[in-house]
Phi, psi and omega in degrees: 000141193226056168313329206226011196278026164283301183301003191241063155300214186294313195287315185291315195288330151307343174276292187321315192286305192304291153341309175308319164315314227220322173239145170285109144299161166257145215326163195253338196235007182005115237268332180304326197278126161223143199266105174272138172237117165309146174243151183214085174315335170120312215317276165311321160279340167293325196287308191293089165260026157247330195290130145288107187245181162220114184254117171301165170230330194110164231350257207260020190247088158230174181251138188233127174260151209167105187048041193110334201245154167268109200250151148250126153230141156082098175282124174205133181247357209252165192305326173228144174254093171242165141304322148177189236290326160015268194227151169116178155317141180250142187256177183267342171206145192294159144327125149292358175204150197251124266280323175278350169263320201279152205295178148351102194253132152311287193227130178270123180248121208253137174253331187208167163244043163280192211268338190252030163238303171271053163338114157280330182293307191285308170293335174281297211293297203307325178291335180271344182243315175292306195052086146238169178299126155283139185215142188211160164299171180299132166108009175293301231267042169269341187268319169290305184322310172297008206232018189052068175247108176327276192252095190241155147212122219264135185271180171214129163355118165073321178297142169240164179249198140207126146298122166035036162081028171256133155277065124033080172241157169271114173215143192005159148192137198274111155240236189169170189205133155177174205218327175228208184258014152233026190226055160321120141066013173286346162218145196271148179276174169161196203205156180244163179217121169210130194275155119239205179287351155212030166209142171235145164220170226173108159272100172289345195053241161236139211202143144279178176283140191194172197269343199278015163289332201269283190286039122303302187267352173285318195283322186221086172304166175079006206282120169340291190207109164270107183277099167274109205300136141244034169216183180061069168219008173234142039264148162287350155311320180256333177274336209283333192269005184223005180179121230278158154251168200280339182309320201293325201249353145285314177313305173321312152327311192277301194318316163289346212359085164284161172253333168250109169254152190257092179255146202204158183061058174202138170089034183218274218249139162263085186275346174241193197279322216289172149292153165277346157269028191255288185316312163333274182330305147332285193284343173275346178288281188330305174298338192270316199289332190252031171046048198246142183315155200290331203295333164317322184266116196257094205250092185288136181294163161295141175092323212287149179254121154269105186253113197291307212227000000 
């Protein structure tokens, strides 16, 4: 849903930079902070075909396992999420697992296309080592097509596919989509929900805070495990309508009523104001003040595995 993301343009983003210029932040990095990572061989997850799991790789990419089968979402292995290998953000920490360890991947879950969701060098490797299915919103999947992507399919809000006896839905998220400076909102964004017979989980991708959380959780009850974004969100003038802060993204919690939250889009690339130690930090603050149990919140190291069941 983009109700208001017209009013946040070209101009507004020219502000932002300009602000950045002009008044000192504080450092992003700390000098005190360290990005703890798990190494993760791979091992075990090659190993598993019943278990539900879940593994970070870092910012919005992980792997999930469910009912045998291997899901990645929104993937990117490659060093900067640019238009190119250059310039752009850069990350701050390698893949928790690295692309040759990973199990069989079945399926890609694409939420948007912007450059740190939709990696084109990495869905091309995935596509040459896997052949698994992509599933995107609608008017992607002419740009994975050109890139040699076998199998691609594209949803529309509220459609579902089934996959591999998985239900598959494309479902809301207040963002926005473009890759340059003229094809704004030209392909639709979203979020995932995925059933199986005795687990469900829900990929926000990248999302602001929006009512269509309760009605998320209202349409597909019981979710497991939600993977919520809590980082890239200051300045908030500019960030609030396209990307969730951690209060925001624990309300999202309660609003799905999930049993588990997974945060995600924080500590790998800097792309906003914040410390790269802030969103963490936050959201374990949060969680204490609204008394909500510690064990819900499953705040995984990079490379780190949650084995659900």
């Amino acid at each position: 849903m983009n109700s208001s993301l017209q009013n946040h343009g070209f101009g507004d983003f020219l502000k932002w930079q300009w602000d950045r210029i002009s008044t000192k932040l504080p450092s992003k990095n700390p000098s005190n902070y360290k990005i703890v990572a798990s190494v993760n061989d791979g091992l075990k997850l090659r190993e598993n075909k019943t278990k539900f799991t879940a593994t970070w790789v870092g910012h919005a990419t992980t792997l999930i396992q469910i009912q045998g089968k291997n899901i990645l979402t929104d993937p990117i292995w490659s060093d900067r999420c640019s238009p190119v290998s250059f310039a752009g953000p850069k990350r701050y920490t390698e893949p928790g697992i690295k692309m040759e360890n990973l199990p069989n991947i079945d399926i890609v879950l694409i939420s948007h296309n912007h450059y740190d969701h939709l990696d084109l060098p990495t869905l091309s490797r995935l596509e040459k080592m896997f052949h698994p299915t992509f599933i995107t919103g609608l008017k992607n999947g002419d740009l994975l097509k050109g890139e040699g992507l076998q199998t691609v399919i594209e949803l529309d809000w509220w459609e579902e596919t089934v996959l591999e006896d998985l239900k598959i839905a494309f479902t809301p998220s207040q963002h926005f989509s473009a890759r340059g400076l003229f094809d704004r909102n030209e392909t639709l964004w979203g979020s995932y929900v995925v059933v199986g017979k005795d687990h469900t989980f829900y990929f926000a991708g990248d999302t602001g805070y929006f009512a269509g959380f309760k009605m998320i959780g209202k349409k597909y009850p019981n979710i497991d495990l939600a993977i919520l974004p809590i980082g890239a969100y200051n300045p908030r003038w500019f960030m609030k309508i396209v990307h969730m802060d951690p209060a925001e993204a624990i309300q999202a919690l309660v609003d799905l009523n999930a049993k588990f939250m997974l945060p995600i889009h924080y500590n790998t690339f800097v792309l906003t104001d914040e410390p790269l130690d802030e969103p963490l930090k936050k959201t374990v603050q949060i969680f204490n003040q609204k008394g909500i149990e510690k064990d819900r919140l499953k705040d995984l190291k990079i490379g780190e595995t949650f084995w659900v069941d």
